[in-house]
N, CA, C and O atoms as a printed pandas DataFrame, in Angstrom:
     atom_number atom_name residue_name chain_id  residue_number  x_coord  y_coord  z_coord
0              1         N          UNK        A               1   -5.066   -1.171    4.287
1              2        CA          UNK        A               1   -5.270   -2.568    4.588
2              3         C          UNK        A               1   -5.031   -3.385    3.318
3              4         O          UNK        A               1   -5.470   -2.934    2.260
4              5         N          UNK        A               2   -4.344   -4.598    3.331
5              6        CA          UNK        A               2   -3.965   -5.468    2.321
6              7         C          UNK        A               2   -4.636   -6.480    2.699
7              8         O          UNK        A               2   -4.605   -6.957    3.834
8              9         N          UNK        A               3   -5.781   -7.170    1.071
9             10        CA          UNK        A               3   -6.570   -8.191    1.678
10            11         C          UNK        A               3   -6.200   -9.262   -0.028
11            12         O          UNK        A               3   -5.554   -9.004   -1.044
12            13         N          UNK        A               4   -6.969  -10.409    0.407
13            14        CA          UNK        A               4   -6.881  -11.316   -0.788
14            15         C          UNK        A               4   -8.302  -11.633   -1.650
15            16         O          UNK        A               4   -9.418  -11.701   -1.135
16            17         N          UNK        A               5   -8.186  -11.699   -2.195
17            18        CA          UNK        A               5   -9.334  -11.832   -3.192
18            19         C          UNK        A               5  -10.950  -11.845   -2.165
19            20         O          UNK        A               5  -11.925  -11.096   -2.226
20            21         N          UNK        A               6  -10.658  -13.039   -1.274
21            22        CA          UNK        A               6  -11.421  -13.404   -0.220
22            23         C          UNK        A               6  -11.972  -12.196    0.677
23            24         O          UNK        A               6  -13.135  -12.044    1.049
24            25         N          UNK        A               7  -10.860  -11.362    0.942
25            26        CA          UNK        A               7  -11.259  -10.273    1.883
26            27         C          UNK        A               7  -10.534  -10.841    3.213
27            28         O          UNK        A               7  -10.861  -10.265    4.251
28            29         N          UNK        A               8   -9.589  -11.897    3.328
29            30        CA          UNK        A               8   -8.948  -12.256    4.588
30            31         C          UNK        A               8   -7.477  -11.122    4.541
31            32         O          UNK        A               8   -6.904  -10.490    3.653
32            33         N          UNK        A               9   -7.365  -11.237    5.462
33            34        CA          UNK        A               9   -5.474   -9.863    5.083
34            35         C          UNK        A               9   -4.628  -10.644    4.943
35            36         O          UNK        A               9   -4.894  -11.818    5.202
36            37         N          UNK        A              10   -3.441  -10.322    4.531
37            38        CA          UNK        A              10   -2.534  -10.025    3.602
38            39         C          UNK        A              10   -1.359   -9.775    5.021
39            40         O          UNK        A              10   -1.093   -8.639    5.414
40            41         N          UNK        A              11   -0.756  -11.031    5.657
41            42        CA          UNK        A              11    0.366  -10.422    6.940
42            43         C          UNK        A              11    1.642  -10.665    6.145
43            44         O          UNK        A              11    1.845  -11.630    5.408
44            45         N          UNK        A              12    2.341   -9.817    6.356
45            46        CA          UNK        A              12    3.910   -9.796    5.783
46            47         C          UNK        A              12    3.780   -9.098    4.470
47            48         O          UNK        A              12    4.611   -9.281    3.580
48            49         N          UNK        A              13    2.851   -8.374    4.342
49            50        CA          UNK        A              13    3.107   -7.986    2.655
50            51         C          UNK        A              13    4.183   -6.697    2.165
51            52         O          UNK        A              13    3.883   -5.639    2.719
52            53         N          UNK        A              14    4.651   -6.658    1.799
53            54        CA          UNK        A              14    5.339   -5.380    1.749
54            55         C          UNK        A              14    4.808   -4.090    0.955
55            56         O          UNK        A              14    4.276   -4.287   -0.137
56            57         N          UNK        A              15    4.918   -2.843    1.422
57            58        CA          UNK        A              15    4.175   -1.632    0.973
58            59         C          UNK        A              15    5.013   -0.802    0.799
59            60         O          UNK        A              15    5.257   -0.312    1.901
60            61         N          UNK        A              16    5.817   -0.189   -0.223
61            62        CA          UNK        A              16    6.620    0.688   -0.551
62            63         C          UNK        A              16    5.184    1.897   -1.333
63            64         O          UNK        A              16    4.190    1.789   -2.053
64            65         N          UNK        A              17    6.113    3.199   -0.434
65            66        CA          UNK        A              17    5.359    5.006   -0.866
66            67         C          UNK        A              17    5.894    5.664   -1.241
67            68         O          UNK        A              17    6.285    6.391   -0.327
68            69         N          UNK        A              18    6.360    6.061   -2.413
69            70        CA          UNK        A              18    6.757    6.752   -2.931
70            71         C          UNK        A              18    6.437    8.073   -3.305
71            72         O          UNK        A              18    5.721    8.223   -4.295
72            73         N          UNK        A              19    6.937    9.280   -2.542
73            74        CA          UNK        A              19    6.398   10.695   -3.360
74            75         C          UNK        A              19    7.061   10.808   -4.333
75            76         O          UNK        A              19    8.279   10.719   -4.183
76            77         N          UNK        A              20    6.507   11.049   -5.704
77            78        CA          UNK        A              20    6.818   11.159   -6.947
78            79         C          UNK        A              20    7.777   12.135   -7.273
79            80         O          UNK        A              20    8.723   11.933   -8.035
80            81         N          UNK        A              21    7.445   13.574   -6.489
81            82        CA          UNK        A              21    7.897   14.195   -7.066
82            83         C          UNK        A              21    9.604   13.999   -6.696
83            84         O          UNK        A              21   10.281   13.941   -7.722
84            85         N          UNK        A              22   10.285   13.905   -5.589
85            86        CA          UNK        A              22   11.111   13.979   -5.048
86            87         C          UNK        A              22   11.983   12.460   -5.040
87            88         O          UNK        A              22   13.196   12.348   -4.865
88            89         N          UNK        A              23   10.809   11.127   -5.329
89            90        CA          UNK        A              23   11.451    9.862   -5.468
90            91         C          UNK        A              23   11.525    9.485   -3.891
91            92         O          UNK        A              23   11.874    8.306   -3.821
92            93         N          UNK        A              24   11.298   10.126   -2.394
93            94        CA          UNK        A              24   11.540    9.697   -1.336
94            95         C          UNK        A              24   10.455    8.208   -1.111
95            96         O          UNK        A              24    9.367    8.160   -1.685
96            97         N          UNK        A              25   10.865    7.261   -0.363
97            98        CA          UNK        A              25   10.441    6.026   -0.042
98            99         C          UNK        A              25   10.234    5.904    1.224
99           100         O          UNK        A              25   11.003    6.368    2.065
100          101         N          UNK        A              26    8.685    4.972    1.618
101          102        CA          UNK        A              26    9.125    4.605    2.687
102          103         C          UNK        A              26    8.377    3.139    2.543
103          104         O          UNK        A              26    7.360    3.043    1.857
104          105         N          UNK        A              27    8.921    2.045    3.206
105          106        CA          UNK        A              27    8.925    0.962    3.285
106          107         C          UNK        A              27    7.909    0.531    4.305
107          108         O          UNK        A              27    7.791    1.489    5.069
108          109         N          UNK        A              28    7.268   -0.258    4.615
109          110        CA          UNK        A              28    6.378   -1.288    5.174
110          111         C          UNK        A              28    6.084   -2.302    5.558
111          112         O          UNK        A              28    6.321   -2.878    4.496
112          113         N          UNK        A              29    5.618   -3.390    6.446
113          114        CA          UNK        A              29    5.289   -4.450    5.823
114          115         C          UNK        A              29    3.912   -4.846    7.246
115          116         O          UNK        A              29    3.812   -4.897    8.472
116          117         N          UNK        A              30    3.138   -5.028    6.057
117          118        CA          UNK        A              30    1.801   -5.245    6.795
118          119         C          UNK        A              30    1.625   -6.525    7.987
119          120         O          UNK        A              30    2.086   -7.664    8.053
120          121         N          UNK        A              31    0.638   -5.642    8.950
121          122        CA          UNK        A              31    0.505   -6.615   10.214
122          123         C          UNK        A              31   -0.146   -8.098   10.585
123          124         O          UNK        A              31   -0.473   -8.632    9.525
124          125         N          UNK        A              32   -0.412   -8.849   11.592
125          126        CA          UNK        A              32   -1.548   -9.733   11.178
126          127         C          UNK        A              32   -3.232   -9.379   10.439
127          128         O          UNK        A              32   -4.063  -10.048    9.824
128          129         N          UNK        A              33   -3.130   -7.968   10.910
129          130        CA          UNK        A              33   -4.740   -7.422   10.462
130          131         C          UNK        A              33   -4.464   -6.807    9.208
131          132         O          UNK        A              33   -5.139   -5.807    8.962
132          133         N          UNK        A              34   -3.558   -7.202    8.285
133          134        CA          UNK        A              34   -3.085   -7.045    6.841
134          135         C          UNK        A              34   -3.305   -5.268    6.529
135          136         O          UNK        A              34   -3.603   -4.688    5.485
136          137         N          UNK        A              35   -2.940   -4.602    8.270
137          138        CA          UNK        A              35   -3.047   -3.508    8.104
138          139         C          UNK        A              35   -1.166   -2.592    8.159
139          140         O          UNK        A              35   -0.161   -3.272    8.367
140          141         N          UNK        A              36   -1.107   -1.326    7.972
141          142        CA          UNK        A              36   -0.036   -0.770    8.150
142          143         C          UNK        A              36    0.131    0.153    8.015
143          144         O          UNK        A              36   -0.333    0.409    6.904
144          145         N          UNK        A              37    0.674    1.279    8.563
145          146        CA          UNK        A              37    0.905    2.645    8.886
146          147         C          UNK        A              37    2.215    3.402    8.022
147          148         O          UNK        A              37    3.186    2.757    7.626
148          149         N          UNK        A              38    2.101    4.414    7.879
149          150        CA          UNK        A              38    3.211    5.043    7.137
150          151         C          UNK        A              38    3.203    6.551    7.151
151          152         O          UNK        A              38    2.861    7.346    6.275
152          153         N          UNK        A              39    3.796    6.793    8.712
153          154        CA          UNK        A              39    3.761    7.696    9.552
154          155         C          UNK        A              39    5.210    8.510    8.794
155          156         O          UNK        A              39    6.177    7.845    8.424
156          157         N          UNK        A              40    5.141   10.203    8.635
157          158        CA          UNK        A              40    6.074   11.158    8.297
158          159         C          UNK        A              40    6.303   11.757    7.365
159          160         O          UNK        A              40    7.158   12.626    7.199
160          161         N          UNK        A              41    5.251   11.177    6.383
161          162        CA          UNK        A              41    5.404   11.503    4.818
162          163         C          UNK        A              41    5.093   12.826    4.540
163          164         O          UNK        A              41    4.290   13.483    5.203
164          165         N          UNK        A              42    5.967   13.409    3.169
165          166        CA          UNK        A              42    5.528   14.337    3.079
166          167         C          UNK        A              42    4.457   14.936    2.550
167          168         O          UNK        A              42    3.790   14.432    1.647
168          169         N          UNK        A              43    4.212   16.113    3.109
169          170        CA          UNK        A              43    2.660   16.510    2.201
170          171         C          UNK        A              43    2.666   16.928    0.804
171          172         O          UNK        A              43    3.557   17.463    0.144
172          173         N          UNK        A              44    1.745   16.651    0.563
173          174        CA          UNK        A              44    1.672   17.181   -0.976
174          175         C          UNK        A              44    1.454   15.631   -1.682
175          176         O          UNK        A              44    0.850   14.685   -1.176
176          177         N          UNK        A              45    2.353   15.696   -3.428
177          178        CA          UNK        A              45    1.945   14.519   -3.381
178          179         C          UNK        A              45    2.417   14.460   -5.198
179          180         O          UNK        A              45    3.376   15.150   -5.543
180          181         N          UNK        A              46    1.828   13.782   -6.037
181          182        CA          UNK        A              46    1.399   12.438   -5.347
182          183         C          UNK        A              46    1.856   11.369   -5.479
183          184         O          UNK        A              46    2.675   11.262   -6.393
184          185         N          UNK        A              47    1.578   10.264   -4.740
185          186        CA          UNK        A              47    1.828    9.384   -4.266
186          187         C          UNK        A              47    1.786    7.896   -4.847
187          188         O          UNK        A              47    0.614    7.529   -4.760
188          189         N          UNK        A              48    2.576    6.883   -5.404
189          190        CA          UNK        A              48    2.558    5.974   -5.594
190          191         C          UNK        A              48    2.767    4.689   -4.373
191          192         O          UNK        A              48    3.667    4.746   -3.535
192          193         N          UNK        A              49    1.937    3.743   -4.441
193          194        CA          UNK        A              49    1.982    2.867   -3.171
194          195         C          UNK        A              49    1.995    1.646   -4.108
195          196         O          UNK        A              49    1.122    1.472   -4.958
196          197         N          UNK        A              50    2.995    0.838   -3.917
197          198        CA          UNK        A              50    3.500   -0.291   -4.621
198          199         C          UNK        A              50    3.266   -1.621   -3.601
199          200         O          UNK        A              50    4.295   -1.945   -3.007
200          201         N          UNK        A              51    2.079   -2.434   -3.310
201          202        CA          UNK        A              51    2.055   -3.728   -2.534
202          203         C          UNK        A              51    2.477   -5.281   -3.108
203          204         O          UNK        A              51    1.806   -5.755   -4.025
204          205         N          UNK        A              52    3.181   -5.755   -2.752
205          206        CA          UNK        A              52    3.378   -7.322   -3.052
206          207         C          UNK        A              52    3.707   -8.076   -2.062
207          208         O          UNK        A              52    4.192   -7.588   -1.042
208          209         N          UNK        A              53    3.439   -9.741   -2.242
209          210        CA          UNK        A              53    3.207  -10.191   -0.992
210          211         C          UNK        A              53    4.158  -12.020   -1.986
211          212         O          UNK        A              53    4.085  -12.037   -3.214
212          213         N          UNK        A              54    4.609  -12.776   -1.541
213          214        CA          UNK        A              54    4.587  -13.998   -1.729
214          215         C          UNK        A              54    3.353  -14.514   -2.394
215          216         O          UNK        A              54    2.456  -14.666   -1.565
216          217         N          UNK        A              55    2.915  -14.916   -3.918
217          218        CA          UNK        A              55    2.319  -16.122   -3.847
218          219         C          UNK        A              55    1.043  -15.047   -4.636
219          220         O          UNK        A              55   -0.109  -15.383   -4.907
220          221         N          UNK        A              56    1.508  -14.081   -4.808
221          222        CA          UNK        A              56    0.429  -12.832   -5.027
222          223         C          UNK        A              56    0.741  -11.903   -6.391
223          224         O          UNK        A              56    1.893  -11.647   -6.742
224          225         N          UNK        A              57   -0.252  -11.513   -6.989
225          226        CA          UNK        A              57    0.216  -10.591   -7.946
226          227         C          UNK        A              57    0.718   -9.201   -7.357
227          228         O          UNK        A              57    0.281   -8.900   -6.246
228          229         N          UNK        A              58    1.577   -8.338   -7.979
229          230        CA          UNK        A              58    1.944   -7.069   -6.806
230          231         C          UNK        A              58    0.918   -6.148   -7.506
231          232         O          UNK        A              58    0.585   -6.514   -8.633
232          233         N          UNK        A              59    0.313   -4.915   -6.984
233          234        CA          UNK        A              59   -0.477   -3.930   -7.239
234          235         C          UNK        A              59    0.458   -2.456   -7.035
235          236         O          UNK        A              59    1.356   -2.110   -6.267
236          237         N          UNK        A              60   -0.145   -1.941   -7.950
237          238        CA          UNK        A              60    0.627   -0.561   -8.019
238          239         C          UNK        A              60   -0.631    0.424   -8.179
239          240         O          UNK        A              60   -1.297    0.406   -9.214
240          241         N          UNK        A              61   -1.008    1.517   -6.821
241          242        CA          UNK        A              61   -2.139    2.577   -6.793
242          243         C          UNK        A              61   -1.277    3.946   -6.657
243          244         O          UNK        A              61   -0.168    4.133   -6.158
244          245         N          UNK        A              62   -2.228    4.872   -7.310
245          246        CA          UNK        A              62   -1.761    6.097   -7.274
246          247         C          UNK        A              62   -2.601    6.974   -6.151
247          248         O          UNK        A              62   -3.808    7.111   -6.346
248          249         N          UNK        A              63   -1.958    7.610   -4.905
249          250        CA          UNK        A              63   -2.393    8.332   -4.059
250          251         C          UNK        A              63   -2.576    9.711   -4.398
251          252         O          UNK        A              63   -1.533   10.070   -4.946
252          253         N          UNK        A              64   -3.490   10.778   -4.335
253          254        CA          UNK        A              64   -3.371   11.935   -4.683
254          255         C          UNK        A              64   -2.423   12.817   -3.435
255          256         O          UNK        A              64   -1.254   12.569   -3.141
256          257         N          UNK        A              65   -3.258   13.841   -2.856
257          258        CA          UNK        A              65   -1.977   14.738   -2.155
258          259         C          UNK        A              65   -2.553   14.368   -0.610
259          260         O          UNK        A              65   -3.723   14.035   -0.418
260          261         N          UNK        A              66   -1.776   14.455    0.212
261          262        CA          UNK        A              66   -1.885   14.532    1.549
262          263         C          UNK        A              66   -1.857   15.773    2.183
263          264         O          UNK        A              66   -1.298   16.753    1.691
264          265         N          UNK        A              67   -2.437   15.774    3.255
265          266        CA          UNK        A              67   -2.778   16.933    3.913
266          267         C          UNK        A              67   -2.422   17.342    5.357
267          268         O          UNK        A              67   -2.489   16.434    6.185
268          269         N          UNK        A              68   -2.164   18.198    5.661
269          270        CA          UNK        A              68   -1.623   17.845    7.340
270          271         C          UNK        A              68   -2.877   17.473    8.312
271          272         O          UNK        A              68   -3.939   17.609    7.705
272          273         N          UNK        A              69   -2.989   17.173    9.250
273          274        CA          UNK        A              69   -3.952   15.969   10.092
274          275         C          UNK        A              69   -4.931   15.561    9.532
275          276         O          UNK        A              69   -5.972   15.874   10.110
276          277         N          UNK        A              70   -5.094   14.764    8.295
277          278        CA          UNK        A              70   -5.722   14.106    7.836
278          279         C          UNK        A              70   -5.001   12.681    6.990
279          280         O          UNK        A              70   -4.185   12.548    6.078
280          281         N          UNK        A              71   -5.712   11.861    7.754
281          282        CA          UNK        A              71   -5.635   10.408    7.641
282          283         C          UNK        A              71   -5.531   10.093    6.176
283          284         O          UNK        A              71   -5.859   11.150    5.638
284          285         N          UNK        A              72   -5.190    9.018    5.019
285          286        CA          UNK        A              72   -5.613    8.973    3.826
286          287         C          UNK        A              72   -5.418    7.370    4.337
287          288         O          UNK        A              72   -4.449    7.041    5.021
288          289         N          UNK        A              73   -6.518    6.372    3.894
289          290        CA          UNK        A              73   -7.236    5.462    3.942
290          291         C          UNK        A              73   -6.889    4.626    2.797
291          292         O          UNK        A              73   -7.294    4.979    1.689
292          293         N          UNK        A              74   -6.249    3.650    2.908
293          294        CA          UNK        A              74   -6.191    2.741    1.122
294          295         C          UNK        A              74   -6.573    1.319    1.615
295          296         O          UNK        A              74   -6.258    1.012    2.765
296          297         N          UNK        A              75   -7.191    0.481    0.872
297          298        CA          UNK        A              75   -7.381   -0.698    0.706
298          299         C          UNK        A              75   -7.013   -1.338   -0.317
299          300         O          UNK        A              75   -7.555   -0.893   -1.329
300          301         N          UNK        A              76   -5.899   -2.727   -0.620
301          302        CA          UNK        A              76   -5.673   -3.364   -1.365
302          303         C          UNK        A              76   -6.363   -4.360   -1.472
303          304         O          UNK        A              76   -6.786   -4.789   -0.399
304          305         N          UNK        A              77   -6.617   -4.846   -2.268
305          306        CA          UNK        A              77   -7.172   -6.725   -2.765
306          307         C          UNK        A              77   -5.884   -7.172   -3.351
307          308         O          UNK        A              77   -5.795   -6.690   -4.481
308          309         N          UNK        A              78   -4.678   -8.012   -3.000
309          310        CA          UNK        A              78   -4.528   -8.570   -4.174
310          311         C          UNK        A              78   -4.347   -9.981   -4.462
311          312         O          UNK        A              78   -4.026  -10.853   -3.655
312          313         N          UNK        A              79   -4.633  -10.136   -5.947
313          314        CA          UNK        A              79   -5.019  -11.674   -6.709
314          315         C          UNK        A              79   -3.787  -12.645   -6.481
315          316         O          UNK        A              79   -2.570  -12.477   -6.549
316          317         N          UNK        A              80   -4.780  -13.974   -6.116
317          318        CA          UNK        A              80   -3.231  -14.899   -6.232
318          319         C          UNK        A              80   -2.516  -14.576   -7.774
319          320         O          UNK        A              80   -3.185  -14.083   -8.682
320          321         N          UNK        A              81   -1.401  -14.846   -7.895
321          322        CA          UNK        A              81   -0.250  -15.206   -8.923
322          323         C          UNK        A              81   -0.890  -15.655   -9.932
323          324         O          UNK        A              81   -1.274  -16.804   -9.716
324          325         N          UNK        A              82   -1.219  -15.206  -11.088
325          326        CA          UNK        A              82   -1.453  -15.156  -13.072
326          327         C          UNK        A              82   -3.185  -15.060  -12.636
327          328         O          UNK        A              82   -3.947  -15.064  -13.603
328          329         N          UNK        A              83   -3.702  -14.991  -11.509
329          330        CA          UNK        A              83   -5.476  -14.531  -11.247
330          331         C          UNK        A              83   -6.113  -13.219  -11.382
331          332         O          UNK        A              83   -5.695  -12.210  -10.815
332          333         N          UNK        A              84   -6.680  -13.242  -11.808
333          334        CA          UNK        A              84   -7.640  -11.334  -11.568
334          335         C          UNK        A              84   -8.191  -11.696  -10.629
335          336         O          UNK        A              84   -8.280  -12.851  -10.215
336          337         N          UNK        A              85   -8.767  -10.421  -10.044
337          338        CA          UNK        A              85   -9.813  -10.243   -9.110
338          339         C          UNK        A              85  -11.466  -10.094   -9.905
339          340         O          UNK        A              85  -12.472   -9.934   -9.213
């Protein structure tokens, strides 16, 4: 889920996943519920998840390894443009 400082979401944001080891990508872009899915990836790991949005600072998190049927859960905040959180 991609939210703003506020805790309101984040629609249109874009979410690029990167598995490190291999460099494969997959692209995103978050819903009205500043939520988004990123169904096929491979297991193992790990994982860089790169979010930016218009009007926003972009955030860059590091995912550890994925697992087969298990969900992995991320939440973004991110700050308007030259703001911290």
């Amino acid at each position: 889920t991609v939210t703003d400082s506020s805790g309101l979401p984040i629609t249109g944001a874009t979410v690029v996943v990167t598995h490190q080891p291999s460099g494969t990508t997959s692209t995103q872009t978050t819903d009205s519920t500043g939520g988004f899915n990123a169904p096929g990836l491979r297991l193992g790991g790990p994982y860089t998840v790169a979010v930016s949005a218009d009007g926003f600072d972009s955030v860059e998190q590091e995912v550890g390894f994925l697992t087969a049927g298990q969900a992995q859960r991320l939440s973004v905040a991110l700050a308007p443009a030259g703001q911290t959180i």
